[in-house]
N, C-alpha and C positions, 0 to 999 in steps of 0.2 A: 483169589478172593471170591466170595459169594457174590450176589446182583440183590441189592434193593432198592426196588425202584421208587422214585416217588410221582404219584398222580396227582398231580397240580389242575383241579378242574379248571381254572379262569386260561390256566397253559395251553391245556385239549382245545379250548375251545377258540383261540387266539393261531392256536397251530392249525385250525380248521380239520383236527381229529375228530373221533370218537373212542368214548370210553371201550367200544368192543375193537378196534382196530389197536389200543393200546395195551388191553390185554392178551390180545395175540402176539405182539410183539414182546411181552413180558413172558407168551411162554416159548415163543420162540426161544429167546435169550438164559430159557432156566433162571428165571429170574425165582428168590425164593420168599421173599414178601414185598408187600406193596404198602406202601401209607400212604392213603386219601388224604387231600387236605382242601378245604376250600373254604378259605376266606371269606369270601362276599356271597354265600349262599345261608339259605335259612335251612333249620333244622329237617322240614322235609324232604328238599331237595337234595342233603345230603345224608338222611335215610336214605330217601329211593336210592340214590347213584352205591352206596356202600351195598346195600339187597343185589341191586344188577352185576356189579362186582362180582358180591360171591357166588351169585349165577354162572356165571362165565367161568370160575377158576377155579381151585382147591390151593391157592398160594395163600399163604398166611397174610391176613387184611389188619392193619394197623389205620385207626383214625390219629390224626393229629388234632393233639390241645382237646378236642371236644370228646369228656368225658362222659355226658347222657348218652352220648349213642356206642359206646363201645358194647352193646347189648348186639349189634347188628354188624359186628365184626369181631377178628381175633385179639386184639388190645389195644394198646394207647402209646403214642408216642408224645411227649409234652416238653417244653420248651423250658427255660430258665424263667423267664418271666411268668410266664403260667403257673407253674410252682410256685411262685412268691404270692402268687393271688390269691391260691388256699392258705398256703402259711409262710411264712420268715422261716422257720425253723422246716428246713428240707426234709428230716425224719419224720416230720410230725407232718408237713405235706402229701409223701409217701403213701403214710400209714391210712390218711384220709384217702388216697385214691386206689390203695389196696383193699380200704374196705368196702370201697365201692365194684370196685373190677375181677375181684379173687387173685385167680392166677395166671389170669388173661396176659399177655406178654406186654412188660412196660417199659419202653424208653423214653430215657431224656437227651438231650443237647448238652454238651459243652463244648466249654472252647480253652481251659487255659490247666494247667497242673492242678490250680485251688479246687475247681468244681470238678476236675477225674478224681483228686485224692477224695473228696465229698460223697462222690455216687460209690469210689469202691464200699462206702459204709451204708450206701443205700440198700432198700429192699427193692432193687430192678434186674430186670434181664439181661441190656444193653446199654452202649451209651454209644450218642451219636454225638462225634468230634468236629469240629472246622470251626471256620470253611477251609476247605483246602485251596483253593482256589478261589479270585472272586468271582460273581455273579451276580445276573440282572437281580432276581428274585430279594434277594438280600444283601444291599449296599454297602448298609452298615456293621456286614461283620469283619471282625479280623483276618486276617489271610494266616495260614500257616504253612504252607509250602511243607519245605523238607522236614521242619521240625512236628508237624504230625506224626510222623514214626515215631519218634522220641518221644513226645505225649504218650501215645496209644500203650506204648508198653508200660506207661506207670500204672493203666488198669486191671483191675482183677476183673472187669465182665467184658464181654465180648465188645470190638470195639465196630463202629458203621463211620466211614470216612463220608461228612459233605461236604456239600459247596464246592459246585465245580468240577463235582468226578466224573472223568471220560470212563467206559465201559473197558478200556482198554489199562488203563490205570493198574498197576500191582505197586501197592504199598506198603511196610513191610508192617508188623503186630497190628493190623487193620484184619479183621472178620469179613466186612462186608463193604461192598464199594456202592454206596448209596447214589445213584444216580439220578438224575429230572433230565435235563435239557437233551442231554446227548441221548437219550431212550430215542426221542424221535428224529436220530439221524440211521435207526434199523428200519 
């Protein structure tokens, strides 16, 4: 499996990181994209930190949920509810943040058969499955353990395993083992 990592700025800075210590660990590791996400900051702080990013790297930069700034990275990663906030209707979601982003690379989250059989008919790149595991970060999702393999292979686009992925992890019709916590046990 490929490494995607996820950069949780409130994480960095709770870990008592920095953003330049965590992309050397990201290439140490061949990591091969990275998605920003930061919650509790405002839109210029997370300019600057997405800029200093692609300073430091050539690893494809994914913003999370926050589709103005994908102008200052390589695409969009968005969420289930996020999607619902543009539209109800996911095609018609889509096509709004395709006409915003081009061909910038786009993924979404899911979690269950209904919304993989969904995005196979999407216009995206990837889809991000879990959680596979639980985790601080998000409480409230479902656990999928062993039956993630089985999900993942119902999809036609590339699949990214969360929640919970150790870097050591091989899962099987999984692309990419998207990892957060365990980055900074490198």
């Amino acid at each position: 499996m490929k490494l995607y990592a996820l950069l949780d700025y409130e994480t960095i800075l709770k870990k008592k990181w920095t953003i330049e210590k965590f992309i050397s660990t990201c290439k140490a590791l061949h990591v091969e994209i990275i998605q920003y996400r930061d919650k509790l900051g405002d839109k210029e702080r997370k300019k600057e930190n997405l800029q200093k990013i692609k300073s430091l790297c050539e690893i494809k930069i994914l913003i999370n949920d926050d589709i103005d700034l994908v102008a200052f990275c390589d695409g969009l990663h968005v969420g289930q509810v996020d999607l619902e906030k543009i539209s109800t209707n996911k095609e018609k979601a889509i096509k709004v943040i395709r006409d915003k982003i081009g061909r910038k690379t786009l993924g979404i989250s899911t979690h269950n058969k209904e919304e993989i059989l969904e995005a196979n008919e999407l216009d995206i790149d990837y889809i991000g499955l879990g959680a596979y595991r639980s985790t601080r970060t998000k409480s409230d999702a479902s656990v999928l353990k062993e039956s993630l393999s089985d999900l993942a292979s119902l999809s036609f686009k590339p699949v990214g395993a969360i929640g919970g992925v150790k870097i050591c992890d091989e899962i099987s019709n999984v692309t990419y083992a998207v990892v957060g916590s365990d980055i900074y046990e490198h």
